[in-house]
N, C-alpha and C positions, 0 to 999 in steps of 0.2 A: 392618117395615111400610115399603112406598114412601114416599118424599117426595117428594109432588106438586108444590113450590117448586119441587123443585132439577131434578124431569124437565121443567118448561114453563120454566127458566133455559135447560138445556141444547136445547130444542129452538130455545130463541129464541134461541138461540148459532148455531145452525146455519141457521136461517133467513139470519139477516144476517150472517151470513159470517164469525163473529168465534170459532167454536167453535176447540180448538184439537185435533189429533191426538189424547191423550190423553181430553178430553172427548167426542170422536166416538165413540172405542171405550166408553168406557161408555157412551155412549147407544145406541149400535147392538146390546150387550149387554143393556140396559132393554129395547128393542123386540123383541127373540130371546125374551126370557124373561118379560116381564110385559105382561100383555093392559091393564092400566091403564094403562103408557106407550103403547102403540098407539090405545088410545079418546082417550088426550089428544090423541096426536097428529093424530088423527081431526077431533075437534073444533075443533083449531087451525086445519087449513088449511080447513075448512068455514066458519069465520070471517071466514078472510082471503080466500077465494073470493067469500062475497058482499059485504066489506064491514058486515055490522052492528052487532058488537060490537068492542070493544077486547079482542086478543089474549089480556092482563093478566085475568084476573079480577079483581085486586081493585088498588088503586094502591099497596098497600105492596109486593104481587111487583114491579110495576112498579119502582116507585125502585130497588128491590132489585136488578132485572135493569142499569138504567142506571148504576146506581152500578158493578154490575162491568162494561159497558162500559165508562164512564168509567175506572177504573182501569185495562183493562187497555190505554185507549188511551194511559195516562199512562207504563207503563210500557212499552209497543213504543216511543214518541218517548224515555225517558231511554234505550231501549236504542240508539235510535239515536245519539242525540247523546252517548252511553258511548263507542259506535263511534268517532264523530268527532273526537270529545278524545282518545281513546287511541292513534288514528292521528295524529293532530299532532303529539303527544307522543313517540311512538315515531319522527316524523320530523325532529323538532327534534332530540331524543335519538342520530339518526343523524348530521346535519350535524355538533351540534359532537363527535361522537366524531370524523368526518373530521380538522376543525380540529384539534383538542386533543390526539385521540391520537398518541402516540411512534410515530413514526416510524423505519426502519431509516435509523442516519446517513447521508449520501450519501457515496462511496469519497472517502476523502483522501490527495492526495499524501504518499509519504513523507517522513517529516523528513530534509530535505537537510544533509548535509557543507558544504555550501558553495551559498550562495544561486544558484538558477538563472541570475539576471542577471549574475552576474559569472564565469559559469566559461567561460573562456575562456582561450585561451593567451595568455599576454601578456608581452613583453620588456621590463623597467626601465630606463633608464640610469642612468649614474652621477651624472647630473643630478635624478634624480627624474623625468622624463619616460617615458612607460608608454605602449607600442602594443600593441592588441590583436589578436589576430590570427583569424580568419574560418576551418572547414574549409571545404574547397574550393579555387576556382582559384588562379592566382598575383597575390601581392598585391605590390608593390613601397613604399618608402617611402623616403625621404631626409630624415634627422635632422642636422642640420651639417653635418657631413662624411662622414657615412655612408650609403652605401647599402644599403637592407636588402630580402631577399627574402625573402618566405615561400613555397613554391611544394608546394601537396598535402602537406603535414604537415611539409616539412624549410624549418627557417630556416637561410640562409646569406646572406654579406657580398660587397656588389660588389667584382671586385679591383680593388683600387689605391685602397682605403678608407684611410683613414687617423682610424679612431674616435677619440673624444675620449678620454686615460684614463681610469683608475679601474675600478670592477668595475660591470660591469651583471650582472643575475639574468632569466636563464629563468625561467617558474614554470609548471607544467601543474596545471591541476586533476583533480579523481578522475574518471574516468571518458571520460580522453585520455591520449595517448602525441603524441612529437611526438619529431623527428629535430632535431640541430644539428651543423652542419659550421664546424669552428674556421679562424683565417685560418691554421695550422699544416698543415691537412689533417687534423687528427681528426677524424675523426666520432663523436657520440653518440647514443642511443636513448634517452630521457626515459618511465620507467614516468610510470602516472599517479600525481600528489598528490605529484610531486617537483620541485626545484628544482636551479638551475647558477647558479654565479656565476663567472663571466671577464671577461677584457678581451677588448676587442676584437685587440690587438696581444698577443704577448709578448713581452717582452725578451728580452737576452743570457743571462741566466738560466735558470733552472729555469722549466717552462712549468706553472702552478699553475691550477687550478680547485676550488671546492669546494658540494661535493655532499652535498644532503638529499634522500632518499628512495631511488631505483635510479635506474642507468644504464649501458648498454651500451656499453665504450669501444673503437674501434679507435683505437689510437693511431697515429700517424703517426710515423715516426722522424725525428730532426733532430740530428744529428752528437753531439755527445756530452749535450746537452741532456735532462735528465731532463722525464716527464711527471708530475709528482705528483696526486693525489685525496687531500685531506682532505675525508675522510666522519665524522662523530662522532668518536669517539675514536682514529681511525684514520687512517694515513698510507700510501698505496700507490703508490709508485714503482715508472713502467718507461720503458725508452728507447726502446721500441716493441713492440706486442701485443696483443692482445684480451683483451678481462677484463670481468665483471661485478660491482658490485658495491652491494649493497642496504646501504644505512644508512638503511632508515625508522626503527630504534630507535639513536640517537646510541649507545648504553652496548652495543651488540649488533653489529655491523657484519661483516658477511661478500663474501668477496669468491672466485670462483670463477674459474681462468685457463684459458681452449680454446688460448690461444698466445702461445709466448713465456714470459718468469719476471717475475715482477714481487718486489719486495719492502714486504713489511709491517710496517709497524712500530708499535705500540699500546703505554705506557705501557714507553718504556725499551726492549722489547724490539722484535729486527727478526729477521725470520725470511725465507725465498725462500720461495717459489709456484711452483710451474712448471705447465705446461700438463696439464688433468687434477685441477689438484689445487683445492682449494679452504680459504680458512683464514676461522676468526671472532676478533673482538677483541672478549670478550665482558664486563665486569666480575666479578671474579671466579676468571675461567678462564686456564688457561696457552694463549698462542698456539701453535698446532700448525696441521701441514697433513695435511689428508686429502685421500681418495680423492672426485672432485666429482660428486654424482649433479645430472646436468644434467636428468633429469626434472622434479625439485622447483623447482631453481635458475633454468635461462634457459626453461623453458615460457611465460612471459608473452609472447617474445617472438615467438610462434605466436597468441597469443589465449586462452592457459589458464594456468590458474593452480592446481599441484595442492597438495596441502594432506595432510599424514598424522600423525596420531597430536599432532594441531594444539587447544590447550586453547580452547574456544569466545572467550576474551577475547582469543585473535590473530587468529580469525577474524574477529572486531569491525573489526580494524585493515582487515583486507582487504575485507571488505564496502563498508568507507565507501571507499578507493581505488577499488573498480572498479566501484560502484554508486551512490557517493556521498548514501549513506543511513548514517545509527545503528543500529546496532543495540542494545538494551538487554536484558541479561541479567540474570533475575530473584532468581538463586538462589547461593547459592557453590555448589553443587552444579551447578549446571549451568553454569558459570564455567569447572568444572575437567576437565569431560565432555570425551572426547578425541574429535577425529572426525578424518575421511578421506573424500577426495571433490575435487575442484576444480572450478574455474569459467569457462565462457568469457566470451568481452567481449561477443560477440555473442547471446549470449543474455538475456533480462530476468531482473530480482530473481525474479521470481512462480514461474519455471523452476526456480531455483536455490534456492529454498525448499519446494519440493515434492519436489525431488529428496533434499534433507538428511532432511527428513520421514519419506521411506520408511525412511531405513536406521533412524527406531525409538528415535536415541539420545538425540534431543534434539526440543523442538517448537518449533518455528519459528510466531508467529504475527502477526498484525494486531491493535492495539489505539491507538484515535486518532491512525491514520495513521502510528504507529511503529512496527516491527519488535522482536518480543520473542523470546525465546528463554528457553526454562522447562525 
């Protein structure tokens, strides 16, 4: 049986505008199939045409009708103001994830070997007195009685200098090289992250300098007058020649001759060099000379540095010389990884870590700005 409440609810839904989707189709359904929704609906709008009656037959449909307007105006407004808070909420919710949320770090510089403000070249005296010295053009300076040039990478002495004595020190930091011409006429080539210490003058004597890290020596010959290098544990005397000779590890010290003989001497023992050959003074090991593979040896001083069958913890050393960064190795396993490969000066770290990368042996990475290796 119809219920004549619910067909005069739903027509007077649809009168005033309040019916919803769902309730239309059952009603348009009602009016399809029952001739008693169509008489009601008959009699409604004949009603509401002349005005006589109240639409309601009786005031309880009424309440009953208003009651479900009222609610369903109650609930269109919480459904808006649902909208409203949930969109504020959803927008509050997005600022402080802005704020709050982790962010990817910003790039940090590498951990330096040596503070960026202070790597500079710079000459000591035997005073304590420290000039720094600028690349670039010619810089000139007069300390007492000295006059001092730096001019594009080579430091040399006014003639007719007459320096204070005592030893003053060269010092290059990583990631420079630098030229020194002695008042004897040697000249030297300063890898980077090494050091010289000489006088200004030599004496009647043996002409002495001594050396931390490499340097390229043209010696100057001076009549019978030897040139010594104490490097580490190491003593290399010549009376004139060319010679290389790397003492970054005091207990390791190798020395490579293109010309002339020099002689070495390391705990007691003294051995010749001649050109060609190359000898190490190593703890440990007997001094012998061999055959000099100048690939490995004087490549630095082209701008490469090759490296073979090199356990990642001497790569460490070399890194921080020509890049002046740490590197930190995470594993004794990867410590003892052997690699092959070299490096130029002119190229950056980020080159030089992508290239190790590929060959697969080892991984080279970034983590708070330091350099790791795993």
């Amino acid at each position: 049986m119809e219920n004549e409440n619910h067909i005069r609810i739903l027509l007077n839904k649809e009168l005033f505008g309040t019916i919803t989707p769902e309730e239309q189709q059952a009603l348009d359904d009602l009016l399809a199939t029952s001739a008693k929704a169509r008489a009601i609906r008959s009699e409604m709008r004949d009603q509401e045409r002349f005005g006589g009656q109240s639409v309601f037959p009786a005031k309880e449909l009424e309440a009953d009708y208003f009651a479900v307007l009222q609610r369903h105006r109650r609930r269109r407004m919480q459904r808006i103001w649902n909208w409203w808070i949930g969109a504020g909420l959803t927008a509050g919710a997005a600022i402080t994830a802005l704020l709050i949320w982790p962010r990817d770090p910003a790039p940090e510089p590498p951990q330096a070997v040596i503070p960026a403000e202070i790597q500079e070249i710079t000459l000591q005296f035997a005073n304590g007195e420290t000039l720094a010295f600028r690349d670039g053009g010619q810089q000139r300076y007069r300390v007492q009685s000295t006059g001092i040039v730096f001019d594009n990478g080579t430091l040399h002495f006014e003639s007719g200098t007459t320096g204070a004595p005592g030893w003053n020190s060269l010092n290059v930091p990583p990631g420079h090289q630098t030229r020194l011409q002695l008042e004897d006429g040697t000249a030297i080539v300063l890898n980077s992250a090494s050091k010289i210490q000489f006088p200004f003058h030599f004496g009647s004597g043996s002409r002495e300098v001594y050396l931390e890290g490499e340097g390229y020596f043209r010696i100057a010959p001076a009549g019978n007058r030897p040139f010594v290098i104490h490097a580490g544990q190491a003593d290399i005397r010549a009376k004139a020649g060319i010679c290389n000779i790397n003492a970054y590890t005091p207990t390791n010290v190798s020395a490579q001759i293109v010309n002339g003989t020099v002689e070495m001497e390391s705990g007691g023992v003294r051995i010749p060099v001649s050109a060609g050959e190359e000898a190490t003074a190593a703890t440990g090991k007997t001094l012998t000379a061999a055959r000099m593979q100048d690939q490995y040896s004087l490549s630095w001083l082209k701008g490469e540095q090759f490296f073979r069958d090199m356990p990642a913890a001497d790569l460490r050393d070399i890194i921080a010389r020509w890049f002046n960064t740490t590197l930190y190795i995470d594993s004794r396993e990867a410590e003892k990884k052997l690699l092959n490969g070299r490096i130029y000066r002119n190229q950056t770290l980020s080159e030089f870590v992508d290239n190790m990368n590929a060959q697969n042996e080892v991984e080279f990475y970034w983590k708070n700005g330091m350099l790791h290796c795993k």
